[in-house]
KOLLUMNU-256284 format. One record per residue: residue number from 1; x, y, z of N, C-alpha, C in turn. Coordinates in nm, 2 decimals, decimal comma, padded with zeros to 4 digits. Layout:
+-----+--------+--------+--------+--------+--------+--------+--------+--------+--------+
!   i !    n_u !    n_v !    n_w !   ca_u !   ca_v !   ca_w !    c_u !    c_v !    c_w !
+-----+--------+--------+--------+--------+--------+--------+--------+--------+--------+
! NUM !      X !      Y !      Z !      X !      Y !      Z !      X !      Y !      Z !
...
+-----+--------+--------+--------+--------+--------+--------+--------+--------+--------+
END
This chain:
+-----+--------+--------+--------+--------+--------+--------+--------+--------+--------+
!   i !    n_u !    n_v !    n_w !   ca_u !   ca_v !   ca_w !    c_u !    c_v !    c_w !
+-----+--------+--------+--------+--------+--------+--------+--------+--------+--------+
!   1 !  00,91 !  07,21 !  01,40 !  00,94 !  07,23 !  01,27 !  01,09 !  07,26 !  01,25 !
!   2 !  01,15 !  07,22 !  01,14 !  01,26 !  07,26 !  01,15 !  01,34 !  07,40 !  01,12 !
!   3 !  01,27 !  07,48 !  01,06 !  01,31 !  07,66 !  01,02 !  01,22 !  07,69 !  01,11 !
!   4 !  01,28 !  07,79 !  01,22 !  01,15 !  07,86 !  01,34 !  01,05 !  07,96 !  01,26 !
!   5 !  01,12 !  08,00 !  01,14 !  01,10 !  08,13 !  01,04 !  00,97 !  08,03 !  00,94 !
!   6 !  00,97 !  07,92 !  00,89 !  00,88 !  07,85 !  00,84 !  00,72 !  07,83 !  00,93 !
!   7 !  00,61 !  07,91 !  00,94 !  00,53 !  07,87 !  00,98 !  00,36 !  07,85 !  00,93 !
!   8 !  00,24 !  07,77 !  00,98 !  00,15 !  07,78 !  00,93 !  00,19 !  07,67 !  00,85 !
!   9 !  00,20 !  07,56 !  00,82 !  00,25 !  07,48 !  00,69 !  00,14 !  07,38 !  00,72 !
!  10 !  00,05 !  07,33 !  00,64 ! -00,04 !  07,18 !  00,62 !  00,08 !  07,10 !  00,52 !
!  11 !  00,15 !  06,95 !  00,57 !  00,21 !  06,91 !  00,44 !  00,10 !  06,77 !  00,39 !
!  12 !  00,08 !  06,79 !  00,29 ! -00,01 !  06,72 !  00,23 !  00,08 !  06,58 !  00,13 !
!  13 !  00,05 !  06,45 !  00,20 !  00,07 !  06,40 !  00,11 ! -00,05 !  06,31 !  00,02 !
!  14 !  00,03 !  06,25 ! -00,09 ! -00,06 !  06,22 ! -00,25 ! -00,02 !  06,09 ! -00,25 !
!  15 ! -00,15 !  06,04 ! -00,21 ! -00,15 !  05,89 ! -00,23 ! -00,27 !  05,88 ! -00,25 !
!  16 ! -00,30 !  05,95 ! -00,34 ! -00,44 !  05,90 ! -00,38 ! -00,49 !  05,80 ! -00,55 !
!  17 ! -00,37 !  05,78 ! -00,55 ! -00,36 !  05,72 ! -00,73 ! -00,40 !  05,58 ! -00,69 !
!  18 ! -00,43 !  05,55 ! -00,84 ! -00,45 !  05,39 ! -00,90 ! -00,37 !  05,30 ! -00,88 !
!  19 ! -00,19 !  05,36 ! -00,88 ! -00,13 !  05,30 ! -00,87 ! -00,12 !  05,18 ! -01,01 !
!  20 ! -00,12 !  05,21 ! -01,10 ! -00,17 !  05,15 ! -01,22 ! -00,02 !  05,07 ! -01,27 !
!  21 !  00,08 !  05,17 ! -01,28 !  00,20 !  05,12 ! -01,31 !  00,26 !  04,99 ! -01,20 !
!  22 !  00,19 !  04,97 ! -01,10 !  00,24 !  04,91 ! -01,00 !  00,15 !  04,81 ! -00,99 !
!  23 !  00,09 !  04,77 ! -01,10 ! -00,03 !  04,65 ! -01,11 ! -00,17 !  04,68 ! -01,05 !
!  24 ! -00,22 !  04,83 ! -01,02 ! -00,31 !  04,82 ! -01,00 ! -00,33 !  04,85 ! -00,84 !
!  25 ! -00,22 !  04,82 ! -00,75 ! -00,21 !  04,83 ! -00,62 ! -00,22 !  04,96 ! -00,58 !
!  26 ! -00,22 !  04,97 ! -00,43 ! -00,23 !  05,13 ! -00,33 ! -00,10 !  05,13 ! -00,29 !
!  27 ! -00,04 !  05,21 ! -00,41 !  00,13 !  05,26 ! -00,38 !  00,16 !  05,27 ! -00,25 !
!  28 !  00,09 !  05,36 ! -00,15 !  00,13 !  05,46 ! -00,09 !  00,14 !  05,32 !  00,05 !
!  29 !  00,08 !  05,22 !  00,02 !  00,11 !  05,11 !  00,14 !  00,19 !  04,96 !  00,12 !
!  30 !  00,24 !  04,95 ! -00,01 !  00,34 !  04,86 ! -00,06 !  00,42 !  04,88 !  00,02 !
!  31 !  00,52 !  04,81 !  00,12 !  00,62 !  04,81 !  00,17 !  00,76 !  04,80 !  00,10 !
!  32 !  00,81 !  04,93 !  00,19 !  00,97 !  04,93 !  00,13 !  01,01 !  04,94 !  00,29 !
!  33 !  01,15 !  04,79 !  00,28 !  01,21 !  04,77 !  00,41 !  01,12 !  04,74 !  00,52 !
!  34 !  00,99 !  04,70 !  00,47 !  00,93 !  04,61 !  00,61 !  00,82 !  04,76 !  00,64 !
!  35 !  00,79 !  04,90 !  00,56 !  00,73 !  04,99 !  00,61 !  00,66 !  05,04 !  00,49 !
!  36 !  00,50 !  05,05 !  00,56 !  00,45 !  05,12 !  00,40 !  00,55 !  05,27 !  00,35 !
!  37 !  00,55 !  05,27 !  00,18 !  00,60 !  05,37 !  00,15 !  00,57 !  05,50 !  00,19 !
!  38 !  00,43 !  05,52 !  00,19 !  00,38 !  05,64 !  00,24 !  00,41 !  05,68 !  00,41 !
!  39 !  00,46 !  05,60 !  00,48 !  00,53 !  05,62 !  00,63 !  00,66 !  05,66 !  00,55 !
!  40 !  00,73 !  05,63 !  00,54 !  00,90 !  05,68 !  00,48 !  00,81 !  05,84 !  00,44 !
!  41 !  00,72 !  05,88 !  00,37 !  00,71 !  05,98 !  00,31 !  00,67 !  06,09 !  00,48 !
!  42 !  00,61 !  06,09 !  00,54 !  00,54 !  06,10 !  00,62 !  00,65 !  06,14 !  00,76 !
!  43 !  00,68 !  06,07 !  00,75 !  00,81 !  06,12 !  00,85 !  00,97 !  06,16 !  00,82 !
!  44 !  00,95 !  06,19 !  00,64 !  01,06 !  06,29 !  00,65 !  00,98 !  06,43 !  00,63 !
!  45 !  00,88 !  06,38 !  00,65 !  00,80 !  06,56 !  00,59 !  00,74 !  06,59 !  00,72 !
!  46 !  00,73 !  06,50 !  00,79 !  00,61 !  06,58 !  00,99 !  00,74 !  06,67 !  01,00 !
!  47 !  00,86 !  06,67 !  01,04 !  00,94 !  06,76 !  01,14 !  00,94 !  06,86 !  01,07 !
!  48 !  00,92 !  06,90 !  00,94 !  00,89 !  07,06 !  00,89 !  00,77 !  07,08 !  00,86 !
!  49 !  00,64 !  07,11 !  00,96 !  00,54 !  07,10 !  00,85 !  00,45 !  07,08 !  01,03 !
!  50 !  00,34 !  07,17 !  01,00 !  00,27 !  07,20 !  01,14 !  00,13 !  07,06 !  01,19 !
!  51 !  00,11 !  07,05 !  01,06 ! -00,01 !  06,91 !  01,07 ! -00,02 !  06,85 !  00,95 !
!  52 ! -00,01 !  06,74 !  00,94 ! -00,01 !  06,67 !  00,77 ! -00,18 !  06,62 !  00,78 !
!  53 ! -00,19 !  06,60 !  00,64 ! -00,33 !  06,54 !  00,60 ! -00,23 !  06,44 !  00,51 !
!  54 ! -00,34 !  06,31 !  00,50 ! -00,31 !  06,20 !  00,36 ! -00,43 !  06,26 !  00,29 !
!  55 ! -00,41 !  06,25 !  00,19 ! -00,51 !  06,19 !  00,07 ! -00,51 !  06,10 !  00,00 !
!  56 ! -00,58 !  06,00 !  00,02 ! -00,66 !  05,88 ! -00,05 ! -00,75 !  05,83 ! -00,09 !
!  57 ! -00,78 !  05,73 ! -00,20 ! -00,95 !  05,69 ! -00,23 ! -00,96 !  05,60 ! -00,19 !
!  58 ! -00,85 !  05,51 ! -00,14 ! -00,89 !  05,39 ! -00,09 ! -00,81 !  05,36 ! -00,01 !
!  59 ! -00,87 !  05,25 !  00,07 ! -00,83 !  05,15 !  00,19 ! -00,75 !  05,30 !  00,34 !
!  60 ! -00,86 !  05,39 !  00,35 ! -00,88 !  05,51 !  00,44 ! -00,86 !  05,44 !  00,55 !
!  61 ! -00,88 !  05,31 !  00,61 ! -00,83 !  05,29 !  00,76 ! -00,67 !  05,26 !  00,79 !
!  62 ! -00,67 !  05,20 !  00,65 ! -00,50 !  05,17 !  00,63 ! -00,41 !  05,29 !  00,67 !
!  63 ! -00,47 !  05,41 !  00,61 ! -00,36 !  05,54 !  00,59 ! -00,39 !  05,60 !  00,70 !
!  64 ! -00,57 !  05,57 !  00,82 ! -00,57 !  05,67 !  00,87 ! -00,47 !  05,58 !  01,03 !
!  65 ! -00,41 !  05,51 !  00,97 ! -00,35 !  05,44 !  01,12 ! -00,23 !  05,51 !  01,14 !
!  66 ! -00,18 !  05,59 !  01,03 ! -00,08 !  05,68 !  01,02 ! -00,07 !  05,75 !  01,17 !
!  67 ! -00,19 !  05,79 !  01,21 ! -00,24 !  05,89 !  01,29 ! -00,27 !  06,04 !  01,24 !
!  68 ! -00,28 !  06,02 !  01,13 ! -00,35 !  06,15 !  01,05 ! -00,45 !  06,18 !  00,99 !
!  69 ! -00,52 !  06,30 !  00,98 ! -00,64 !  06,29 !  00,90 ! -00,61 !  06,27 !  00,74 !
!  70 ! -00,73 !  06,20 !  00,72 ! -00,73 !  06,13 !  00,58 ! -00,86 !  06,22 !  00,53 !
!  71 ! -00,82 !  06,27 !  00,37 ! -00,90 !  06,30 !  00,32 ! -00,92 !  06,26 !  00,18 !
!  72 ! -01,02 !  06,24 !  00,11 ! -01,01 !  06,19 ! -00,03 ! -01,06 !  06,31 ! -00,13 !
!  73 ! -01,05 !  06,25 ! -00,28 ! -01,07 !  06,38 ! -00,38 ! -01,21 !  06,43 ! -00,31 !
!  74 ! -01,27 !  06,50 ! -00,38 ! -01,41 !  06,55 ! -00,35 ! -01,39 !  06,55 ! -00,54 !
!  75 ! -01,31 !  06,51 ! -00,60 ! -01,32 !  06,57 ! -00,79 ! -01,34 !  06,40 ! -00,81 !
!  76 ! -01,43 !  06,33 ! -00,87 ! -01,45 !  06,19 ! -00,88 ! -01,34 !  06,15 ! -01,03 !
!  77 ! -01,36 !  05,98 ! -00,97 ! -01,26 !  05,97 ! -01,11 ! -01,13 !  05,94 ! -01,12 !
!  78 ! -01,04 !  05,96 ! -00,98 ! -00,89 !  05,96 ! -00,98 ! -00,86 !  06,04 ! -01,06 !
!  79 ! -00,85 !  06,19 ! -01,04 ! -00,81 !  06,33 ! -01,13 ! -00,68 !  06,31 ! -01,13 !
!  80 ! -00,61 !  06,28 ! -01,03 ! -00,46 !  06,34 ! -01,04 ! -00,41 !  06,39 ! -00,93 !
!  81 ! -00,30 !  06,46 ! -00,93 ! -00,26 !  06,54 ! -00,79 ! -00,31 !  06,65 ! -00,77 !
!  82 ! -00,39 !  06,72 ! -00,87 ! -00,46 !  06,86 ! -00,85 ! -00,59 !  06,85 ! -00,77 !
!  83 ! -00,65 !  06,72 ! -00,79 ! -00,72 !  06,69 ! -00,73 ! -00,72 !  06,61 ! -00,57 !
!  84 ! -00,62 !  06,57 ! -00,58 ! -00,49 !  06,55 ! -00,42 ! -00,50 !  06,71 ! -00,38 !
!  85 ! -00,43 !  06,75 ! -00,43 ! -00,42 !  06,91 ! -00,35 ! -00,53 !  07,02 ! -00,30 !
!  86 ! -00,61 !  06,99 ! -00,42 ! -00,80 !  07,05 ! -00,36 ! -00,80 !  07,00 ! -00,26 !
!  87 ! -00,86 !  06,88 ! -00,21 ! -00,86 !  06,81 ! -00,09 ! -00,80 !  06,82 !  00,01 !
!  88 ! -00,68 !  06,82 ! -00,02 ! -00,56 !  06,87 !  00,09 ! -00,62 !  07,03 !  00,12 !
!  89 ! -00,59 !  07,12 !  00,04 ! -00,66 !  07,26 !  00,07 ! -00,77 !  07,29 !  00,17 !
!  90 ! -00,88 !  07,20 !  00,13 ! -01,00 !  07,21 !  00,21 ! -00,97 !  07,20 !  00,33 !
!  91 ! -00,92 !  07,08 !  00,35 ! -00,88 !  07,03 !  00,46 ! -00,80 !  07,15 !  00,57 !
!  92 ! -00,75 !  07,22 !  00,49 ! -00,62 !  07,29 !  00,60 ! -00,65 !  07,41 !  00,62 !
!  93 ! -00,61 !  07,40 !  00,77 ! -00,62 !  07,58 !  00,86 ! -00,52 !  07,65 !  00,87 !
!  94 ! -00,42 !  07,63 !  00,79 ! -00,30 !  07,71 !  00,79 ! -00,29 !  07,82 !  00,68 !
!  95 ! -00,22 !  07,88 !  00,66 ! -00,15 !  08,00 !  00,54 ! -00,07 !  07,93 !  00,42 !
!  96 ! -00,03 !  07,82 !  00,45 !  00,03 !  07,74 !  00,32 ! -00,01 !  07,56 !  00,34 !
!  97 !  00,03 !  07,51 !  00,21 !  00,02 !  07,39 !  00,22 !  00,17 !  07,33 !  00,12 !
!  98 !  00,19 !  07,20 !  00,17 !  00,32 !  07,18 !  00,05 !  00,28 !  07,01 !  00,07 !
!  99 !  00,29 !  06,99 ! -00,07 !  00,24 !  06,85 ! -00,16 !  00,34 !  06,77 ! -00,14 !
! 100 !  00,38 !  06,66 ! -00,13 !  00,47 !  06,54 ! -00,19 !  00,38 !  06,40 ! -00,20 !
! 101 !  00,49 !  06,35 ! -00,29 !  00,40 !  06,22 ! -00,36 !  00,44 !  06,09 ! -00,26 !
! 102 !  00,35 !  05,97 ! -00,23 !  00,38 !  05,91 ! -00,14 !  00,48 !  05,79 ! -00,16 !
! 103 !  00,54 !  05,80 ! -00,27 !  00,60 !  05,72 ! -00,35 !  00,78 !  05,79 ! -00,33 !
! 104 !  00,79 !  05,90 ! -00,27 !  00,92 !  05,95 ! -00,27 !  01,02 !  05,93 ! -00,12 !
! 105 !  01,00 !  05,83 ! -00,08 !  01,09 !  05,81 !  00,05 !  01,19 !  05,87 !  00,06 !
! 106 !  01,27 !  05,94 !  00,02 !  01,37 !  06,01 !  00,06 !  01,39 !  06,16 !  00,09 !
! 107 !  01,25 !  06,24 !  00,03 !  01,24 !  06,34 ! -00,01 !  01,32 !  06,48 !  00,10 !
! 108 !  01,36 !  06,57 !  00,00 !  01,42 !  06,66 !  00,13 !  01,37 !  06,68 !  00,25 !
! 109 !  01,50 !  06,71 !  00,34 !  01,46 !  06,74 !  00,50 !  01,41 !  06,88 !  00,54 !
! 110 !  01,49 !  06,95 !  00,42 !  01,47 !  07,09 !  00,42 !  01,38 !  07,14 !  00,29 !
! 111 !  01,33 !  07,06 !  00,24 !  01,22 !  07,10 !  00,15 !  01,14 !  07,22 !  00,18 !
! 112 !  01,05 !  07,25 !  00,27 !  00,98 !  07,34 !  00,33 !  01,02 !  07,45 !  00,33 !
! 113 !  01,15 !  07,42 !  00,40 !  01,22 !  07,56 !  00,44 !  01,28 !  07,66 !  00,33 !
! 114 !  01,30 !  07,54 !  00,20 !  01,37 !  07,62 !  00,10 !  01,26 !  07,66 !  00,00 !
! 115 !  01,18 !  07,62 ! -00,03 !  01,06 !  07,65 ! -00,11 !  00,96 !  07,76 ! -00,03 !
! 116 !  00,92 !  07,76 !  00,07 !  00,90 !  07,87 !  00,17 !  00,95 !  07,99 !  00,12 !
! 117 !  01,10 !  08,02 !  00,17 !  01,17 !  08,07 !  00,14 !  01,17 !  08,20 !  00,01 !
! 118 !  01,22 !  08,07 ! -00,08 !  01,16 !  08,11 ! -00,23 !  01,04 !  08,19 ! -00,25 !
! 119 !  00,94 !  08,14 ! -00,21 !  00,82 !  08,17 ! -00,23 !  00,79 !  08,32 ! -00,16 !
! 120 !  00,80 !  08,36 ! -00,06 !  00,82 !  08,48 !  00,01 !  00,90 !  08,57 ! -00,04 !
! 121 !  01,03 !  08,55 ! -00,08 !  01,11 !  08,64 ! -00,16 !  01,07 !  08,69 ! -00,31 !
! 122 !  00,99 !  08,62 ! -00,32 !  00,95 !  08,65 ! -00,44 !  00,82 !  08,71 ! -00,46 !
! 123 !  00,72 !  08,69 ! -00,39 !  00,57 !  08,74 ! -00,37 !  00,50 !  08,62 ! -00,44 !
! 124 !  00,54 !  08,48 ! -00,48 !  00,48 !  08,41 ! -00,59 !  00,35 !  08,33 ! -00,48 !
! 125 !  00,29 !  08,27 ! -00,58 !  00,12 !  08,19 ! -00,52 !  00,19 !  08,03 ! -00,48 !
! 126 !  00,32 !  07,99 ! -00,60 !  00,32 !  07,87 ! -00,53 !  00,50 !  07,84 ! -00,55 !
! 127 !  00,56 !  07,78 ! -00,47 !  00,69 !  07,76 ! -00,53 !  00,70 !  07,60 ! -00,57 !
! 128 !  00,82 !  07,58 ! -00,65 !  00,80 !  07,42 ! -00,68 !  00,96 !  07,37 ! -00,75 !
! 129 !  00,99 !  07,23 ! -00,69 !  01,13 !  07,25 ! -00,67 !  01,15 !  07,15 ! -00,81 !
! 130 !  01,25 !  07,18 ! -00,83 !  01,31 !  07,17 ! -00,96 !  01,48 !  07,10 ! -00,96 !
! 131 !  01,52 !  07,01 ! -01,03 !  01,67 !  06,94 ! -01,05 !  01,68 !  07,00 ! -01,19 !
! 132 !  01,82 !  07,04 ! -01,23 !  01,84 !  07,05 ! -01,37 !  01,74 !  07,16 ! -01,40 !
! 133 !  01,66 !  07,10 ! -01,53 !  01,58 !  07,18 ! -01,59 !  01,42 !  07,10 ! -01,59 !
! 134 !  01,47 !  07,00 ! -01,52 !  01,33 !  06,93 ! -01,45 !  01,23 !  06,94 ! -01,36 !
! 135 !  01,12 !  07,02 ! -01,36 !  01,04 !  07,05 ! -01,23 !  01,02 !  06,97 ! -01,20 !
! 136 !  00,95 !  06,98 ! -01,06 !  00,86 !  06,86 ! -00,94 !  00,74 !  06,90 ! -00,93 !
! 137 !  00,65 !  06,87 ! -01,04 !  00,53 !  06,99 ! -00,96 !  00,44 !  06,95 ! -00,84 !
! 138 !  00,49 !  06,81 ! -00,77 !  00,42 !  06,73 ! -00,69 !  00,50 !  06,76 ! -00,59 !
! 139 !  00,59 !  06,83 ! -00,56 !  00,64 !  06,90 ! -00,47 !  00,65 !  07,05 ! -00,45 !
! 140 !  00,53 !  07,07 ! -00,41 !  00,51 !  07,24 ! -00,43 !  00,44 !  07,26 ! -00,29 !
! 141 !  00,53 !  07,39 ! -00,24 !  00,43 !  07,50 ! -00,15 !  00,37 !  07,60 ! -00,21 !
! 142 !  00,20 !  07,62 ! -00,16 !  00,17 !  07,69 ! -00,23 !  00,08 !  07,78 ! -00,09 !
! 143 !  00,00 !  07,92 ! -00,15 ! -00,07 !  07,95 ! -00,03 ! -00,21 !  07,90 ! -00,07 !
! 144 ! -00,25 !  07,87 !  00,07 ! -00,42 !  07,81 !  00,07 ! -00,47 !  07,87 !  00,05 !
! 145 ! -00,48 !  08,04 !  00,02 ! -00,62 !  08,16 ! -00,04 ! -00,61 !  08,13 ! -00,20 !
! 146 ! -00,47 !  08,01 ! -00,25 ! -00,55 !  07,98 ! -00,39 ! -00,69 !  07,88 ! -00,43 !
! 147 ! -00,72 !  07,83 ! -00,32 ! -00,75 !  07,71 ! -00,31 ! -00,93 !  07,75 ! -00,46 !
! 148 ! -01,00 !  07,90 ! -00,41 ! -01,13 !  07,93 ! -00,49 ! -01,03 !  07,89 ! -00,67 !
! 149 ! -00,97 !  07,96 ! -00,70 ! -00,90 !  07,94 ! -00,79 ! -00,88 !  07,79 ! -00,85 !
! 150 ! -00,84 !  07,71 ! -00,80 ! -00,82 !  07,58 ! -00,79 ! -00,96 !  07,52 ! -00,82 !
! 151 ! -01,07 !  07,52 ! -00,77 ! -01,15 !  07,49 ! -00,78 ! -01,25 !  07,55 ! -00,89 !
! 152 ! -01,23 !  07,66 ! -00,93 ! -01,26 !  07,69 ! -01,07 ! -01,21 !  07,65 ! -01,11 !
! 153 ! -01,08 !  07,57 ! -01,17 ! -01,01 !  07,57 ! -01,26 ! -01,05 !  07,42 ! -01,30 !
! 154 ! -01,05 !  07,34 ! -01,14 ! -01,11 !  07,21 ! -01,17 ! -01,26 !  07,16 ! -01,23 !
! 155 ! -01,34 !  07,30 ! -01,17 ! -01,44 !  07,29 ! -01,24 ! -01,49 !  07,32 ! -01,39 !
! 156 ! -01,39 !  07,38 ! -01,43 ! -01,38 !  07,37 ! -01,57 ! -01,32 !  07,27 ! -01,66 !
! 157 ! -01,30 !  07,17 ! -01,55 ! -01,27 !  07,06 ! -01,63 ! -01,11 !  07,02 ! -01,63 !
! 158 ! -01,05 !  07,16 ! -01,62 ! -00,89 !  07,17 ! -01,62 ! -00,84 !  07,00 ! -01,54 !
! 159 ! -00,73 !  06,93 ! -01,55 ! -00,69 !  06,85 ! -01,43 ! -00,51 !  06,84 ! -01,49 !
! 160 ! -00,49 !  06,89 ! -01,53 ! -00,31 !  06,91 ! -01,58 ! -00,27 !  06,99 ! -01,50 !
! 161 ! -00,17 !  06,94 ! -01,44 ! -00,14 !  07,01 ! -01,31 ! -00,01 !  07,15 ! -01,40 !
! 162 !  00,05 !  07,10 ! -01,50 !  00,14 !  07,20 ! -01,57 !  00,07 !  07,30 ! -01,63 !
! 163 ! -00,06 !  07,32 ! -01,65 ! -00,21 !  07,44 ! -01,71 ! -00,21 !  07,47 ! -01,59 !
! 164 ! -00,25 !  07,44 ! -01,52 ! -00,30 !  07,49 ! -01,38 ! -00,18 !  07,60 ! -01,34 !
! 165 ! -00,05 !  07,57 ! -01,29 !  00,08 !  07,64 ! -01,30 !  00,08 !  07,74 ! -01,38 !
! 166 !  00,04 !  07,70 ! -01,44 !  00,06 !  07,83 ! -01,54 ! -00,01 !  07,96 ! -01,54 !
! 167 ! -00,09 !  07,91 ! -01,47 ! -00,21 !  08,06 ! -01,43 ! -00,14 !  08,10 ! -01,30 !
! 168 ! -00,06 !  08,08 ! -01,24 ! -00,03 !  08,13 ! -01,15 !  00,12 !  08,20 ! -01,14 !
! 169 !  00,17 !  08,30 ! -01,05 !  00,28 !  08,33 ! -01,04 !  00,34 !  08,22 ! -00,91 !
! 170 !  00,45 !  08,14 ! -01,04 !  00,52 !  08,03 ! -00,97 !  00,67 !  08,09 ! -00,98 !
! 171 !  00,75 !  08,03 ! -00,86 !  00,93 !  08,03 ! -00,87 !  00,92 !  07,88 ! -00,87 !
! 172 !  01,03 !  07,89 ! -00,96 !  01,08 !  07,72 ! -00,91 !  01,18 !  07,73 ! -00,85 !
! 173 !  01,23 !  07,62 ! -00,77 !  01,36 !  07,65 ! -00,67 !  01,40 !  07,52 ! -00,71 !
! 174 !  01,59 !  07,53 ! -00,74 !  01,68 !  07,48 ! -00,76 !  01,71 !  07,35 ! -00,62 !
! 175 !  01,70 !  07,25 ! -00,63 !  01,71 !  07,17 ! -00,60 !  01,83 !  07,04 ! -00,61 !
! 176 !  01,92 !  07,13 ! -00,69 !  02,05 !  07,03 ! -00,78 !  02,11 !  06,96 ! -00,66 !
! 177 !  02,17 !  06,98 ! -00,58 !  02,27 !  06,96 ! -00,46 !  02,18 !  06,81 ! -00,40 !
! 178 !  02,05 !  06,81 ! -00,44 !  01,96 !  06,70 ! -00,37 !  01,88 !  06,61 ! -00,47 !
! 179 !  01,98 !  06,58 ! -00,58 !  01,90 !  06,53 ! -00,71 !  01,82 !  06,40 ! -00,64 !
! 180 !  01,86 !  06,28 ! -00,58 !  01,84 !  06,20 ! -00,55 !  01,73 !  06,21 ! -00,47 !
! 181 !  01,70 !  06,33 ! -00,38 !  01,58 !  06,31 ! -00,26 !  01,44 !  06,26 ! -00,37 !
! 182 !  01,45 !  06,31 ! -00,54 !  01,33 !  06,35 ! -00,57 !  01,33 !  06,22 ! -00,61 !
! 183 !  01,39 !  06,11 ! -00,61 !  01,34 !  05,96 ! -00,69 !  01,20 !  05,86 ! -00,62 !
! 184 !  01,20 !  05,86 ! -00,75 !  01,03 !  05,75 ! -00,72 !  01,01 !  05,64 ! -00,72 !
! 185 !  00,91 !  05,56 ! -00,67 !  00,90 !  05,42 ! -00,70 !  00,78 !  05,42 ! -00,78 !
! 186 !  00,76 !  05,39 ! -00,89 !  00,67 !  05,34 ! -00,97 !  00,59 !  05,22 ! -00,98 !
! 187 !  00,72 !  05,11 ! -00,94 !  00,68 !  04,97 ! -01,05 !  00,66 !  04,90 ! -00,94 !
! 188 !  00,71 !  04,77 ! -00,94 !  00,75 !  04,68 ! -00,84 !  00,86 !  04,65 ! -00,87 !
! 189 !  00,91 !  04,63 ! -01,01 !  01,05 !  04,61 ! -01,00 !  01,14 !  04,72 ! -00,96 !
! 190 !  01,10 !  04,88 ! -00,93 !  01,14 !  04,97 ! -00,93 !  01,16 !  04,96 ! -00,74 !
! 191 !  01,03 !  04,93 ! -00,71 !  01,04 !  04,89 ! -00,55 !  01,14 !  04,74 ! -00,48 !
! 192 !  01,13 !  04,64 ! -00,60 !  01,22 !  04,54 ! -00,53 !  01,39 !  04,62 ! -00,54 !
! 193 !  01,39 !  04,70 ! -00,65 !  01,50 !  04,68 ! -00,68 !  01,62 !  04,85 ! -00,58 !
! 194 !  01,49 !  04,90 ! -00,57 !  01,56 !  05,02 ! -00,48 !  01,65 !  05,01 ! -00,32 !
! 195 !  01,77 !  05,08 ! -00,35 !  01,90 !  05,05 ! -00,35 !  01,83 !  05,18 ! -00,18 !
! 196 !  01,79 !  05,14 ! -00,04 !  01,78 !  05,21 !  00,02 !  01,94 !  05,31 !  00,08 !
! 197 !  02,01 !  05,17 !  00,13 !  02,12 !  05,26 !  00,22 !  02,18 !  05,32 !  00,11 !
! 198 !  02,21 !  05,29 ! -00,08 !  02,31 !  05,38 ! -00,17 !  02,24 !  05,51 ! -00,11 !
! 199 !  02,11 !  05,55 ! -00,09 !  02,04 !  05,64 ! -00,14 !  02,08 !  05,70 ! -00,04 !
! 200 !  02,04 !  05,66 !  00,09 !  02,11 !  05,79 !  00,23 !  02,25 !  05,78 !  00,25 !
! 201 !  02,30 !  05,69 !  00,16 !  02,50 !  05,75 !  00,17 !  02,51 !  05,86 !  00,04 !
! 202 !  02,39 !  05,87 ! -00,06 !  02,42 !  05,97 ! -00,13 !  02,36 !  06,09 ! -00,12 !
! 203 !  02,26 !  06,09 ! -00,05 !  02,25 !  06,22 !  00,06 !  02,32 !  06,30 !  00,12 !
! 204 !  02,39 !  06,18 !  00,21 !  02,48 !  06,25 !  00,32 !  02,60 !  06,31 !  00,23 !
! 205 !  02,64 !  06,27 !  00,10 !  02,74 !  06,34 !  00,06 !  02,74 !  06,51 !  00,06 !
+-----+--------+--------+--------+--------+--------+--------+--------+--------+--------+
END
C-alpha cells in the first residue's frame, strides 16, 4: 500500500452499469489504448488498497480475469452504485472499503490515503472527495460496520446515493490540485476522443 498508516482497505470497483450512454455496452471492458477501462481503473487503485473486489452484472468471466473476486448487486434491477457498494461491503473482511467508478482511468494515486485521512480526523462514517464545489460520491471511503444501515436503507427502497449520504456523518475532502484524476468516459465519442498522454502530463504538473 502506499501510506503504511492506511490500513484494512477493500477498494471496490463499479462496473456494474448498463452502460447505457455508451450504447448499451459493459463500460468497464471497452478498450482505452489497447486495455479494458476497468484495468486502467484497477491498477491505479491495487497499490493503495489491501484486496480489491469488481462488481458486475455481466460478462463475470471477462472481469474475473482481472484476477479478482467478482461480485454482483444482490439489489436486482441495475440500482446504481449504492447497490455496487452493498455488494462490495458484503464481500469485504477489512475495516473500510473505498468505491471508484470503472470508467475513471486516471483516478488519484493518493486517493486512499487522503480520504482515510480525512475520515479519521474527523470521526465521520464515510469520506468523499470533492473538486470545487463538486462532490464524487463514487469515490468514497467509507467504514464496512455501515454496511446493516446500507441495507436498510436499500431495503426501503432508498437507491440515491446523495439521500443515502445524507444519513450519515460525511467529510468531503478537497481534491482541487487533482481536478483531472476525477474525469470520465461516458460515451464512445468521449472514449475515442480521450486525450490519454494530455491527461498524465497534466497530472504530473
Amino acid at each position: 500500500m502506499q501510506d503504511r498508516n492506511v490500513t484494512s482497505v477493500t477498494g471496490i470497483v463499479l462496473a456494474g452499469g448498463q452502460g447505457r450512454r455508451m450504447g448499451g455496452v459493459d463500460k468497464g471492458l471497452q478498450p482505452l489504448e489497447g486495455r479494458p477501462m476497468a484495468q486502467w481503473a484497477i491498477e491505479r487503485l491495487a497499490p493503495q488498497v489491501e484486496t480489491i473486489v469488481v462488481n458486475a452484472n455481466q460478462n463475470l468471466e471477462a472481469y474475473a480475469a482481472f484476477g479478482y473476486r467478482v461480485v454482483s448487486d444482490a439489489v436486482g434491477g441495475f440500482a446504481g452504485p449504492l447497490a455496487g457498494l452493498h455488494a462490495g461491503l458484503q464481500a469485504s473482511r477489512t475495516a473500510f472499503a473505498v468505491t471508484v467508478p470503472c470508467d475513471s482511468p486516471f483516478l488519484p494515486t493518493d486517493l486512499v490515503a487522503r480520504l482515510h485521512s480525512a475520515l479519521e480526523a474527523n470521526g465521520a462514517d464515510l469520506a468523499v472527495a470533492k473538486t470545487g464545489d463538486q462532490p464524487h460520491p463514487v469515490f468514497s471511503l467509507v467504514r464496512v460496520g455501515v454496511l446493516p444501515h446500507l441495507e436498510a436503507f436499500l431495503q426501503s427502497g432508498g437507491r440515491k446515493i446523495d439521500a443515502w449520504y445524507a444519513s450519515l456523518n460525511v467529510i468531503e475532502v478537497s481534491f482541487d490540485d487533482q481536478v483531472g484524476a476525477f474525469s470520465n468516459i461516458n460515451t464512445r465519442e468521449e472514449l475515442a476522443g480521450f486525450d490519454v498522454q494530455n491527461t498524465r502530463d497534466t497530472q504530473r504538473k
